[in-house]
C-alpha positions as CSV (number, residue, x, y, z in Angstrom):
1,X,-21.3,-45.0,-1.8
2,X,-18.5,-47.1,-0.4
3,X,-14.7,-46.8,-0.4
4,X,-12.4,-48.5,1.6
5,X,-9.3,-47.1,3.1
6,X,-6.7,-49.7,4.4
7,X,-9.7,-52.6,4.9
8,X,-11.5,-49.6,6.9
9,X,-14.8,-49.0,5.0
10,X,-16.1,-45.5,4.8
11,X,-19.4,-44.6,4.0
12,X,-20.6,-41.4,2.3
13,X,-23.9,-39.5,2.0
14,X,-25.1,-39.4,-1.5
15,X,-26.7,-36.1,-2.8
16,X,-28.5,-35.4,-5.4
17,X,-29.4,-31.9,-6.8
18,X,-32.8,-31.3,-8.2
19,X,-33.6,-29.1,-11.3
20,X,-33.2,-25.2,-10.1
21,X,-37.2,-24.9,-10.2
22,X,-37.7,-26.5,-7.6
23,X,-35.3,-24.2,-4.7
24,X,-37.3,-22.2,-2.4
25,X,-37.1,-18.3,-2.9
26,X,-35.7,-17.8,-0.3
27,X,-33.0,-20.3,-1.5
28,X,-32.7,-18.8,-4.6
29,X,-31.9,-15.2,-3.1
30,X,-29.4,-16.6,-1.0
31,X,-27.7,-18.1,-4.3
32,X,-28.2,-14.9,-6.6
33,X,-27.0,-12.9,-3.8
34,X,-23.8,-15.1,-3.7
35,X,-23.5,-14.9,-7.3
36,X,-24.0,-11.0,-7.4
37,X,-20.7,-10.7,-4.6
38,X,-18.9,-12.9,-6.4
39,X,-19.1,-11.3,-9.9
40,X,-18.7,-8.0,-7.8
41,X,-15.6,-9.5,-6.2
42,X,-13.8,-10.4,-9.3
43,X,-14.6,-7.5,-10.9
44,X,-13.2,-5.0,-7.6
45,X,-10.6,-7.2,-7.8
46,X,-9.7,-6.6,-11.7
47,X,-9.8,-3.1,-11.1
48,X,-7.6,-2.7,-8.2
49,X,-5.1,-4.8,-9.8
50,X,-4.9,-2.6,-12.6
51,X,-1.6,-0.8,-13.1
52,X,-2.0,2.6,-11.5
53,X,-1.1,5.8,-13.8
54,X,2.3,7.2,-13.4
55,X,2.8,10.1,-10.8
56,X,3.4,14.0,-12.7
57,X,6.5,14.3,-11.6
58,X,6.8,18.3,-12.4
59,X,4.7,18.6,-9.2
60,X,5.3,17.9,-5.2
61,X,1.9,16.0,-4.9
62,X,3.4,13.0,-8.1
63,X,7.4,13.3,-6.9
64,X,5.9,12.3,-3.0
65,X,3.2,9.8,-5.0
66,X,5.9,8.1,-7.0
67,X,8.2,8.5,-3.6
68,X,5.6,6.1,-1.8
69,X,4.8,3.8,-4.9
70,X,8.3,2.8,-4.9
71,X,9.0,2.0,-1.6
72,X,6.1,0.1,-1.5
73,X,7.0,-1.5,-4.1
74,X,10.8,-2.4,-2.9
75,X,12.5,-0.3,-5.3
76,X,15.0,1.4,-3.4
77,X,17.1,3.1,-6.0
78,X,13.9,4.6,-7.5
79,X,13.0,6.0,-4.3
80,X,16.2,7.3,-3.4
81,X,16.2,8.7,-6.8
82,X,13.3,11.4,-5.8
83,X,15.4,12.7,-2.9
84,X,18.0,15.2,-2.6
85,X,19.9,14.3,0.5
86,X,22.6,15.8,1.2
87,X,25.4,14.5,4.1
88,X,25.6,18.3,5.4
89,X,24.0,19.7,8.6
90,X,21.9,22.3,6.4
91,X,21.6,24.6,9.6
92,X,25.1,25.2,11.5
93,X,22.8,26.1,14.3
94,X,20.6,23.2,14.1
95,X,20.9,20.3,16.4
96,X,22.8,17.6,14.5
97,X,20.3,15.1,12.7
98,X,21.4,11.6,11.5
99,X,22.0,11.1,8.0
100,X,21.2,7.9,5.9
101,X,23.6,6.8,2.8
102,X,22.1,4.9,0.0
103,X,23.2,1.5,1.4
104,X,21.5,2.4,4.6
105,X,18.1,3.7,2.4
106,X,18.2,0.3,0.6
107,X,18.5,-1.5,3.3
108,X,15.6,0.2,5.7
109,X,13.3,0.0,2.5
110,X,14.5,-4.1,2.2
111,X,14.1,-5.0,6.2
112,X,11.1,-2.8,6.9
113,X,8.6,-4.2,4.5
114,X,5.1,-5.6,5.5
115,X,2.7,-8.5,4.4
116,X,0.1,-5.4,3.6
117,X,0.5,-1.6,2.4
118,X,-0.4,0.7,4.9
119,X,-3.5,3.3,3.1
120,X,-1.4,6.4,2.7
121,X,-3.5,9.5,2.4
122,X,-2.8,13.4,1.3
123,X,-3.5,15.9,4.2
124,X,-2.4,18.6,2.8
125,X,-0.2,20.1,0.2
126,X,1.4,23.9,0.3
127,X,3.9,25.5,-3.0
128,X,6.1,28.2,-3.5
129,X,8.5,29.2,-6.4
130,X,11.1,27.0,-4.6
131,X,9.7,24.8,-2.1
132,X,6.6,22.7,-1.0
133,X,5.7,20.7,1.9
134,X,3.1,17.5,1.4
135,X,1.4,16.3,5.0
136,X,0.3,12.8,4.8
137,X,-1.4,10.4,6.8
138,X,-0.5,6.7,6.9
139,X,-2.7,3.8,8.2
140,X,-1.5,0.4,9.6
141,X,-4.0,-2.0,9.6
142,X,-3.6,-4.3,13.2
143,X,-3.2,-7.9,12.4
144,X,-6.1,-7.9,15.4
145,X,-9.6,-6.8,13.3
146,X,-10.7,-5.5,16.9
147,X,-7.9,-3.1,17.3
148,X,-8.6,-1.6,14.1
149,X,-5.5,0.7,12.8
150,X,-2.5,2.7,13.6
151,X,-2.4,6.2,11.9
152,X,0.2,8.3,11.8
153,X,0.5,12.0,10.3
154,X,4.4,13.4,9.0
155,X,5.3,15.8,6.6
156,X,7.7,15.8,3.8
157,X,10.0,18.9,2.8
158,X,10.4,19.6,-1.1
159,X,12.6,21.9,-3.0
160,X,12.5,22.7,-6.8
161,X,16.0,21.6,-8.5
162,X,17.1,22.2,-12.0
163,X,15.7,18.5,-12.9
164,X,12.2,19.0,-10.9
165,X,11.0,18.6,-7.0
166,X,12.6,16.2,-5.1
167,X,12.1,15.9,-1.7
168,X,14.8,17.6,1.2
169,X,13.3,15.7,4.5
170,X,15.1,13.1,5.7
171,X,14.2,9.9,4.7
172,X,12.1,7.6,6.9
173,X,11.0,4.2,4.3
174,X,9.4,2.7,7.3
175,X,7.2,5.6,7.6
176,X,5.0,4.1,4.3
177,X,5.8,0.8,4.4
């Protein structure tokens, strides 16, 4: 086969594929191996992408799950929505804390975003009548495969309100993004 390119003439190898009997068997597990990955691929693939079910959000465990579904989804206002932040210094005897608004929320969850999810994982999870803490653990994969992954461990405050748990800590979006 010949085609020329500016008076330049190329020449390419033809190939031609025999009937399937006549592969080696080796050969033909290397291709029915391929196949079986691929189908396995798209189908891990399908399933993943599947919309995951909604968070219960009459517990601590689905109010911190829908917390860090919608920051890593973007969706500020949502997030903010599970919160009940208050601009007070709680403790008079405290040391003072810094307080975000919701313009300040929205715009951490906005800047702070990453190409990938970070695997965010329950450690533990402790309720009373009133209140209920929820440890996680949150992995950063490196952008280096050698590295392997930055974990960090934090804990989120909850108290019960008349309209369900929402979460007391202060917020940190950049912790789960």
């Amino acid at each position: 086969m010949r085609v020329a390119y500016s008076g330049v003439q190329v020449r390419y190898a033809v190939v031609r594929v025999g009937p399937l009997e006549t592969i080696d068997r080796p050969s033909r597990l290397v291709l029915v191996s391929v196949g079986i990955l691929a189908v396995a691929g798209v189908a891990a693939t399908l399933l993943t992408s599947l919309g995951r079910p909604s968070a219960d959000l009459s517990t601590p465990l689905g109010v911190v799950a829908s917390y860090v579904r919608a920051i890593q989804a973007g969706d500020a206002d949502r997030a903010w929505a599970l919160t009940a932040i208050t601009t007070t210094q709680p403790d008079p005897n405290a040391p003072p804390r810094p307080f975000l608004s919701k313009d300040d929320f929205r715009q951490q969850v906005a800047t702070s975003r990453q190409l990938t999810a970070p695997r965010v994982r329950v450690l533990s999870s402790s309720q009373g009548a009133d209140a209920a803490t929820v440890q996680l653990e949150v992995s950063h994969a490196s952008a280096n495969p050698l590295t392997g992954s930055r974990t960090e461990q934090f804990t989120l405050d909850l108290h019960r309100q008349s309209d369900g748990w929402r979460i007391i800590s202060d917020p940190a979006p950049w912790q789960v993004q």
